[in-house]
N, C-alpha and C positions, 0 to 999 in steps of 0.2 A: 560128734555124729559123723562129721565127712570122713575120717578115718577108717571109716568102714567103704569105702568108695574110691578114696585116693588112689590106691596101690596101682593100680593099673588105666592106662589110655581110655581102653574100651568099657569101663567098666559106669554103665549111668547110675549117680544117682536116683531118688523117690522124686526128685523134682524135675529129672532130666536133663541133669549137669554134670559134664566132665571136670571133676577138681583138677586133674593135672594139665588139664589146655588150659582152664582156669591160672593155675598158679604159674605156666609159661607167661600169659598174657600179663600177668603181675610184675612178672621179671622185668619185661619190657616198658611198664610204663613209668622203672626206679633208670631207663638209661635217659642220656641226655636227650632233648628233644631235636629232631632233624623233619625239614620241612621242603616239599618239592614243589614247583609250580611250571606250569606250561604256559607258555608266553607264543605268540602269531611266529616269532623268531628264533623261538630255541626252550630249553628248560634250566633252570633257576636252581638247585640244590641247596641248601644252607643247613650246619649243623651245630649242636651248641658241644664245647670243649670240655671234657672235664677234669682231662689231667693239663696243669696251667703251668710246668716248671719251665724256669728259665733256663736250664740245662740241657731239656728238651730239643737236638736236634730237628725244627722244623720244616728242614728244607729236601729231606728225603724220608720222613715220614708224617703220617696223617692218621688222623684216629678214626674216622667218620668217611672220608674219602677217596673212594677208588677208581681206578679205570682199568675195567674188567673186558675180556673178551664175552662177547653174543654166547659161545661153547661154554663153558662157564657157569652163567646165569643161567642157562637149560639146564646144566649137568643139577647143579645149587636147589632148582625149584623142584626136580625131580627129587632129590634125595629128602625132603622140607618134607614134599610129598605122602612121600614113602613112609615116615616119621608118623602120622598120623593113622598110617592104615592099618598099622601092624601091632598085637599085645607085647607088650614089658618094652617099648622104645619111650623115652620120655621123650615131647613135644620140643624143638630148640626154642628157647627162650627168650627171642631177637627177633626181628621184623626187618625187612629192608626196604629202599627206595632206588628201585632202579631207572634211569635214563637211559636213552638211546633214541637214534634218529633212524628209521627204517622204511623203504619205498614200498616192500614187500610186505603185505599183513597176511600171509597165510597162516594157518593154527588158530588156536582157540587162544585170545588172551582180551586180558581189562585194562582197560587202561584210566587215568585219573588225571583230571585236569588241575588239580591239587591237592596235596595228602600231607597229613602230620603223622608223625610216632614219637612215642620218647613220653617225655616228663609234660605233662600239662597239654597232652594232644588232643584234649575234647574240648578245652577255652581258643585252644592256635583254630581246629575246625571249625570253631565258631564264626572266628575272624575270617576267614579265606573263604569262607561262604556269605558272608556279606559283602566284603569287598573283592573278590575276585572279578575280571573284569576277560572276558574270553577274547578280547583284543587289544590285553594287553602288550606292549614290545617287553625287551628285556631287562629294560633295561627301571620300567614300570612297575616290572614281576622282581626284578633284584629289591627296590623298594619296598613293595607288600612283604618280599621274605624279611627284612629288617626289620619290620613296624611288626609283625605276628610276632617274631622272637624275644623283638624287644618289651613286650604286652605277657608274654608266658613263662619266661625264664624266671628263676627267682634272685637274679642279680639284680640290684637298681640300675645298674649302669651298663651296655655292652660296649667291649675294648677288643679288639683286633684278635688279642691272645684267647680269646673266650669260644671264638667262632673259626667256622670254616665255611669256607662260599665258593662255589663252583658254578659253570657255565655250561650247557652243551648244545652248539649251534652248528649252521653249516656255514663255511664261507662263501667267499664269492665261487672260486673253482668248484666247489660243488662237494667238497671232504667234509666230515664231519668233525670239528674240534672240540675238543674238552681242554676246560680253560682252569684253572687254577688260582683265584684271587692271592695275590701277597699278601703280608702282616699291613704295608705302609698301603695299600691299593684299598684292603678294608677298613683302614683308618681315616682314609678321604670319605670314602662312600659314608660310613657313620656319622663324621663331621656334616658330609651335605645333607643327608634326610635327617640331620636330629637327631639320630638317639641316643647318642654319648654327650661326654662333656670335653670341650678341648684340656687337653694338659696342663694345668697351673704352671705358669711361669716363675723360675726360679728369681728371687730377688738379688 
């Protein structure tokens, strides 16, 4: 029956349903799950990994996280836009979580105090809306992101290799940094809130 509806963006269904923003939103909720939080000190980003190879140079690339220019993200939400307003463009299929630290709030934008996307994003919302805590530090917001990923993922165990964790704060001088967690930096953090298991020790 929806094959009759599909073909095109603009085109409603008898019930009032777009199948192809439909089957984008599908797309999106088969990626790994990536979760934001706002913290009194900065924002929190965490995402789950899904290519794990050990071959994987880690150290100059990243699957989940970027540090983008402001021009960029304008030019990105424009074109997202644009995708939806127009017949025969297909919807993109992805979702993003964008940070930034910013004095100026001119324009029209939403902002969220905590957000999920990805794999298992309505059980991670569940969680960050009960425990969220609008005075949280960062370091309180780095913990709730580990304990939601570690409650949604379908791994039993999370391992440094699995995830990505970023930061974005101002320093003292008043710059705004984006910080980049290591392999060994998120392998402490896991061992201190719990939710891995230490290394079995070779005999």
């Amino acid at each position: 029956m929806s094959r009759r509806y599909d073909s095109r963006t603009t085109i409603f269904s008898p019930e009032g349903r777009l199948y192809q923003v439909e089957y984008a939103m599908e797309a999106i909720g088969n990626a790994g799950s990536a979760i934001g939080i706002l913290s009194k000190d900065g924002v929190v980003l965490i995402g789950e990994k899904k290519v794990t190879s050990k071959l994987l140079q880690t150290s100059t690339s990243s699957e989940k996280m970027y540090k983008i220019d402001d021009h960029l993200v304008q030019s990105l939400c424009d074109t997202k836009q644009g995708y939806t307003q127009f017949g025969g463009l297909r919807p993109f299929g992805v979702s993003f979580l964008f940070a930034g630290w910013d004095k100026n709030h001119g324009g029209n934008y939403g902002g969220w105090k905590a957000a999920a996307v990805g794999a298992n994003n309505q059980a991670a919302q569940s969680i960050l809306k009960q425990d969220y805590k609008e005075d949280a530090t960062r370091e309180e917001a780095v913990e709730l992101a580990l304990k939601v990923l570690s409650k949604t993922m379908d791994s039993t165990s999370l391992t440094s290799e699995k995830l990505e964790l970023a930061e974005v704060f101002l320093t003292p001088s008043g710059s705004v940094k984006y910080h980049v967690h290591s392999p060994d930096s998120l392998t402490k953090l896991l061992l201190k809130h719990g939710v891995t298991q230490p290394a079995a020790e070779s005999s």
